[in-house]
C-alpha positions, -999 to +999 in steps of 0.1 A: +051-251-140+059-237-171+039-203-174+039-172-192+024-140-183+016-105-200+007-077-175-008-042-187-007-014-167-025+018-174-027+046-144-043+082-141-043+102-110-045+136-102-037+155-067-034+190-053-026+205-025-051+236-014-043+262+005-072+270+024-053+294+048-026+300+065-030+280+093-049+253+068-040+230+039-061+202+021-044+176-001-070+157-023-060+127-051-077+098-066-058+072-086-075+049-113-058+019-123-066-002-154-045-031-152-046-065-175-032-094-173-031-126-198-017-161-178-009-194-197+004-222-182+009-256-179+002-276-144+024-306-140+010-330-118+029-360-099+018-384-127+030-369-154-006-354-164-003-316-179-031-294-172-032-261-196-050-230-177-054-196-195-069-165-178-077-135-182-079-109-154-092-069-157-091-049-127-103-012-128-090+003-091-096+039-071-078+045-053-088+081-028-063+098-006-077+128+014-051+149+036-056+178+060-026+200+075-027+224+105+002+248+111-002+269+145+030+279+146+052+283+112+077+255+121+051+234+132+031+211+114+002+189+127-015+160+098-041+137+094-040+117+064-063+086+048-061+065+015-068+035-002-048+012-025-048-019-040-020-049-050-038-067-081-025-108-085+003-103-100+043-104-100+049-143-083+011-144-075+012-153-111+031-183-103+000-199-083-029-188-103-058-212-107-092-220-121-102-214-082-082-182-071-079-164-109-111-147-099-100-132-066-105-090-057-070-076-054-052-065-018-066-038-005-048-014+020-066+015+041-044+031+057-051+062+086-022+082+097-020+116+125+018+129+128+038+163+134+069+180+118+086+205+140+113+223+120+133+235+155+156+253+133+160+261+091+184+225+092+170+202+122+134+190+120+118+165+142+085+140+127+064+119+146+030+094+134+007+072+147-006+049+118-033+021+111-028+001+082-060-024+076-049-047+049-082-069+035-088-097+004-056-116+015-048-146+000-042-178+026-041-217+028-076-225+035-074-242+068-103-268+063-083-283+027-047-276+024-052-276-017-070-247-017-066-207-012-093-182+004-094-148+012-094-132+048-100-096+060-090-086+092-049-082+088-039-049+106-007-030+117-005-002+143+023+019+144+043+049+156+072+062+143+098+095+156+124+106+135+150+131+135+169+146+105+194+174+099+224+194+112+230+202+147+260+224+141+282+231+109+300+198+109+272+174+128+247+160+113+220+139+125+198+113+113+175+086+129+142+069+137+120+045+156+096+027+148+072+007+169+049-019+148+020-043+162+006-067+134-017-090+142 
């Protein structure tokens, strides 16, 4: 192939977090994304044919995140968290664009998260989260003609993940994690 691409990114987002009380705290943030992209390229086939393909491809994304935090305790923080983003085609997508797939929605990610921080002292904390990440408009091989690509939904991670981080005296220090992933 012999392509060339031009990718325009423009974002905007905006995010606080409110303090509702002192036991309470909201985090709210939308994202927009205005991204553009111009593709030429010339197809080579095995018989020397060129084929010369030029798109163009505007996607408007946003892209919500909504938070809550519950502190019963000062060093203790329970969470819930949700948001929503997007991977438009590009980067080596660009490399397989066609007439058929140009016209595909971007990746999209949900993602739903509940975890704790527990500060045991001013230098060790302690995190743990349970996530769900949905991932939907992925691109695959359709399995009925190997020439062509389709979009699936239905791609989904579960997770947890425990972590420690900090000092446990004036000279240790400690740092680790697990995680635990199911894909499917």
């Amino acid at each position: 192939r012999d392509n060339q691409s031009t990718l325009n990114v423009v974002g905007i987002y905006l995010q606080d977090q409110i303090v509702l009380s002192s036991q309470w705290q909201a985090i709210l943030g939308l994202r927009h994304d205005h991204i553009t992209t111009d593709f030429d390229g010339v197809r080579r086939l095995g018989n020397d044919t060129k084929i010369s393909e030029s798109f163009n491809i505007t996607d408007n994304l946003l892209s919500p995140r909504a938070g809550l935090i519950y502190k019963p305790i000062e060093p203790l923080s329970l969470y819930t968290n949700y948001s929503l983003s997007y991977v438009p085609r590009a980067g080596e997508q660009l490399t397989s664009l066609t007439v058929t797939n140009q016209s595909f929605e971007p990746e999209k990610f949900i993602n739903y998260e509940i975890g704790a921080k527990w500060d045991v002292n001013a230098n060790l904390a302690l995190t743990a989260a349970i996530y769900k990440l949905e991932r939907q408009n992925v691109q695959i091989q359709d399995p009925n003609n190997a020439a062509l690509q389709v979009l699936v939904d239905g791609q989904q991670t579960k997770g947890v993940e425990l972590g420690v981080a900090g000092n446990i005296t004036n000279k240790w220090s400690v740092f680790g994690g697990y995680a635990y992933q199911d894909g499917e």
